[in-house]
N, C-alpha and C positions, 0 to 999 in steps of 0.2 A: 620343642623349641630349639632352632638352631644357634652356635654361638659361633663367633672364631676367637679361637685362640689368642691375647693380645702380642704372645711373640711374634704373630705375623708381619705387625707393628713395629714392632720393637726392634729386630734385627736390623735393618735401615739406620736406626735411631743409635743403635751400638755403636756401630761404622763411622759414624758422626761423628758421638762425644769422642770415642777412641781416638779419630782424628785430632780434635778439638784441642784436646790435653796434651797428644802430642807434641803437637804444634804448641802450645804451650810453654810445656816442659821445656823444649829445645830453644824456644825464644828468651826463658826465664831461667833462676838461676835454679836450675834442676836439670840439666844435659842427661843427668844419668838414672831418671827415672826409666826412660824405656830405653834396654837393648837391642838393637836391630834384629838378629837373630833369633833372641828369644821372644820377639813380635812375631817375626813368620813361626817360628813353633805354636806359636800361642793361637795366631790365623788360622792356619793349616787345620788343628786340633778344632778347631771352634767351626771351620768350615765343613769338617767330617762330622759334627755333630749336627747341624744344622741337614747334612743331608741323611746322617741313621736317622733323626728323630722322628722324623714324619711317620718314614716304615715302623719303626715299633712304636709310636706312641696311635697309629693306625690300627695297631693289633689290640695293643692294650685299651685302646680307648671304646674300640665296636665291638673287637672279641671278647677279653676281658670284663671289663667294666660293665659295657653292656648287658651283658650271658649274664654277671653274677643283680646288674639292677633287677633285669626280667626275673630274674629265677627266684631272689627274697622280697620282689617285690610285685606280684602280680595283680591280673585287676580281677577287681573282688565287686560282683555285683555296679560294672562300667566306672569304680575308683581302686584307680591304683593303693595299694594296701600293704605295707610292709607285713612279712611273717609273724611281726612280735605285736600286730594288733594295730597298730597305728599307720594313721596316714601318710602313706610316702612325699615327701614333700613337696612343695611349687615354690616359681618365682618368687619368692616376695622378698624385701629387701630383708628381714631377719634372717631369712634362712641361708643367704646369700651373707650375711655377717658371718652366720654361724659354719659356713662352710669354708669362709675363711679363717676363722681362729682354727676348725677343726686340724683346717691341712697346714698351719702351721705349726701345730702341737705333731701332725703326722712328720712336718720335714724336721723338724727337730729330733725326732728319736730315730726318723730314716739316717740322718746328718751324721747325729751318736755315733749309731751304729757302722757306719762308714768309718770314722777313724778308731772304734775297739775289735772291729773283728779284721783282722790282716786281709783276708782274701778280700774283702768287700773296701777295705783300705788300698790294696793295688790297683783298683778303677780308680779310686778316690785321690791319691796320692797326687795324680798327673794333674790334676788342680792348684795343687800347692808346690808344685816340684820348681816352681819359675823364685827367684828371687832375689824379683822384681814386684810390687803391689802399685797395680794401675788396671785401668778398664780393661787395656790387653788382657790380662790376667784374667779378668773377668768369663772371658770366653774360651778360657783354656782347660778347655771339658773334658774327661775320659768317654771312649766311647763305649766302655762295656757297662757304666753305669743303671744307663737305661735299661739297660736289658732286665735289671730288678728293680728300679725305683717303683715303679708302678704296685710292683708287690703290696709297697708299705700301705699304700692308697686304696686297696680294695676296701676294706672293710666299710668306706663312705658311702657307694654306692651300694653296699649291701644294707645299710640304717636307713636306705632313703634317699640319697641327695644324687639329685638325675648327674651320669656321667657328663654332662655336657658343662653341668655345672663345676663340678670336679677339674674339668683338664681346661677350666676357664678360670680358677681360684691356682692353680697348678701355674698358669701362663703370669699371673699378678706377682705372685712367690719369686719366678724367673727374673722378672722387671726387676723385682726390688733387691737383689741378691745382686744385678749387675752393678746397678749403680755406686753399692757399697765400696764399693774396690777403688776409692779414689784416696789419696793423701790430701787434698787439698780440703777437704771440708773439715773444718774444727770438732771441737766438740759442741754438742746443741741443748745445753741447758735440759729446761725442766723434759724437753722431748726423750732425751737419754733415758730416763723413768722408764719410758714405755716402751721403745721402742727400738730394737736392735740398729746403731749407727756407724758410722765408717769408723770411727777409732776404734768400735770395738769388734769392727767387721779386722782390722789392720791387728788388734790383739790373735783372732783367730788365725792368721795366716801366719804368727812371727812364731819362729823354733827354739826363741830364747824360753828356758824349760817353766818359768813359771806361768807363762801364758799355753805350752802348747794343750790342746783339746779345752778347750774355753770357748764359750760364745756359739755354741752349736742353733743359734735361734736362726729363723727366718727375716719376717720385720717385725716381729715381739722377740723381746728379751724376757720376758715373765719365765718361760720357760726352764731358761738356765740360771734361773734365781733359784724359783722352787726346787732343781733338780742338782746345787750346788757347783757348776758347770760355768757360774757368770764372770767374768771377768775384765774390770777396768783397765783405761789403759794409762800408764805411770808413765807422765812425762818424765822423769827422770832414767829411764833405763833405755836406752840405745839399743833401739827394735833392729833385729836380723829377720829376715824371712826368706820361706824358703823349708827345705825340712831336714833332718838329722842326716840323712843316708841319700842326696840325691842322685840324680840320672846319669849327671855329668857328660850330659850330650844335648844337643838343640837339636837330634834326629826327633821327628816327631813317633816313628814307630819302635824306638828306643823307650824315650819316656814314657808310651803306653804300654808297655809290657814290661820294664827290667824290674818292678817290683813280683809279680809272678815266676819270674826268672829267679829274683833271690828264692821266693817261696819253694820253689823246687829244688833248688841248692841244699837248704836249710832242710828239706823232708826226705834227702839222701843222706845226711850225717846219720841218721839214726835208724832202727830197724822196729821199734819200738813202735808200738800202731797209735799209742794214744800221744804221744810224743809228736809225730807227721800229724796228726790231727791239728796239735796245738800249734803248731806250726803254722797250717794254714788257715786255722780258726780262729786262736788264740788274738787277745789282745799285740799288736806290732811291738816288736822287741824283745815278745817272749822267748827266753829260750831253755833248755832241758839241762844247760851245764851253765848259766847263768854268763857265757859270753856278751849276748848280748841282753841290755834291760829293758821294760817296759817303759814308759813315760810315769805311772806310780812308782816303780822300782826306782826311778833314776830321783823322786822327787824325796822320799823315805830315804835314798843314800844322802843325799845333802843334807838333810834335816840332822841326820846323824852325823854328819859331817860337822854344823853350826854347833851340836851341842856337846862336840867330842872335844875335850880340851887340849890346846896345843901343847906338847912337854918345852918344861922351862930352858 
């Protein structure tokens, strides 16, 4: 059974609302929600992904994903048959639920993972590098991401769940991750329970240190409850966003790279092999002579801070 993707939809619909708010913003009193410059960065960025994604999620989708359905899932007597005994799946609306909780338990620890491991946080960073939080922002993609997301996602089509279905639960994830990135919607009562929302999409993107790495969900929040990772958002504290260390440029081939740029900086100070490791593996901010700190590090020194008493 064939599907398309609903970002084929959607990208149209982006362009819109982007406008929309725009337009918006500039009529209302919010002039400085969107910055000119860091709009075309944010287009530009959004536009190069829209045109990698096809190419590899065309590899990932028929090579990938495919090769490993056929290969744990072959047909056993004219029914397809996962390895572990059971029926590989079909259409039907459960499994189609179930295909979507899975992959957003998968983008959640893909998400994680993207801001604890440094090298897979230098793709990742160019998303958060803008700071500014608007739909712009929304499309302001790294383009090496791709090139592993897919990784995280195999294991679906290996239990069963036909590829097609996969990179059509994948395309639903995208929709709802864009929309997030707006300021203007409140908070939404009992829906906040369940469901990852825009204040807490605006906690993930702010660099004030109690909120950063929070909110790793897709459109469920359960996630980052059970995984300690949830975080509200306090009207009282006056949101920065944006990240610790950024680009400080609207080049868009700046912003995609000077985080791998620091990596390489930081894995010449030392000669040390597990040291360059942690460097580019290690959680962001690690470092060997504790110049710079982690986001734990930096959160453990204030606590000692609060409870260090001031001399009289």
């Amino acid at each position: 059974m064939n599907f398309t993707n609903p970002l084929v939809y959607g990208i149209p619909c982006f362009l819109g609302l982007i406008l929309v708010e725009l337009t918006y913003s500039k009529t209302h009193d919010h002039k400085d929600l969107y910055k000119w410059k860091d709009l075309m960065s944010s287009l530009t960025m959004g536009i190069g992904s829209v045109v990698l994604a096809p190419l590899i999620k065309t590899i990932s989708a028929i090579i990938i994903f495919n090769y490993l359905y056929e290969l744990f899932n072959p047909i056993v007597d004219g029914v397809r048959t996962n390895i572990m005994g059971w029926q590989s799946f079909g259409y039907t609306w459960p499994v189609w639920l179930a295909c979507q909780f899975l992959d957003d338990f998968t983008y959640y620890w893909f998400h994680r993972q993207n801001h604890m491991v440094r090298f897979l946080w230098a793709a990742h960073i160019v998303h958060h590098s803008s700071e500014n939080f608007n739909l712009g922002t929304a499309v302001r993609n790294g383009w090496f991401t791709i090139l592993y997301k897919p990784l995280f996602y195999m294991w679906l089509p290996i239990i069963g769940f036909p590829p097609e279905m996969v990179i059509v639960c994948l395309g639903i994830e995208a929709l709802w991750q864009f929309q997030l990135h707006s300021v203007y919607i409140p908070k939404m009562g009992i829906i906040e329970k369940v469901f990852n929302t825009h204040t807490m999409h605006q906690v993930h993107h702010a660099k004030n240190l109690e909120y950063m790495d929070k909110n790793h969900g897709g459109f469920l929040n359960i996630f980052d409850k059970i995984f300690g990772t949830w975080k509200e958002l306090d009207d009282d504290i006056d949101i920065a966003y944006g990240v610790t260390k950024p680009p400080n440029s609207y080049n868009p081939l700046v912003i995609l790279t000077h985080e791998y740029k620091d990596i390489w900086n930081d894995m010449k100070k030392t000669s040390n092999i597990y040291y360059k490791f942690m460097y580019a593996f290690g959680p962001p901010g690690w470092s060997h002579d504790g110049s710079t700190l982690t986001i734990k590090q930096m959160r453990e020194q204030a606590k000692k801070s609060e409870l260090t008493p001031s001399p009289a």
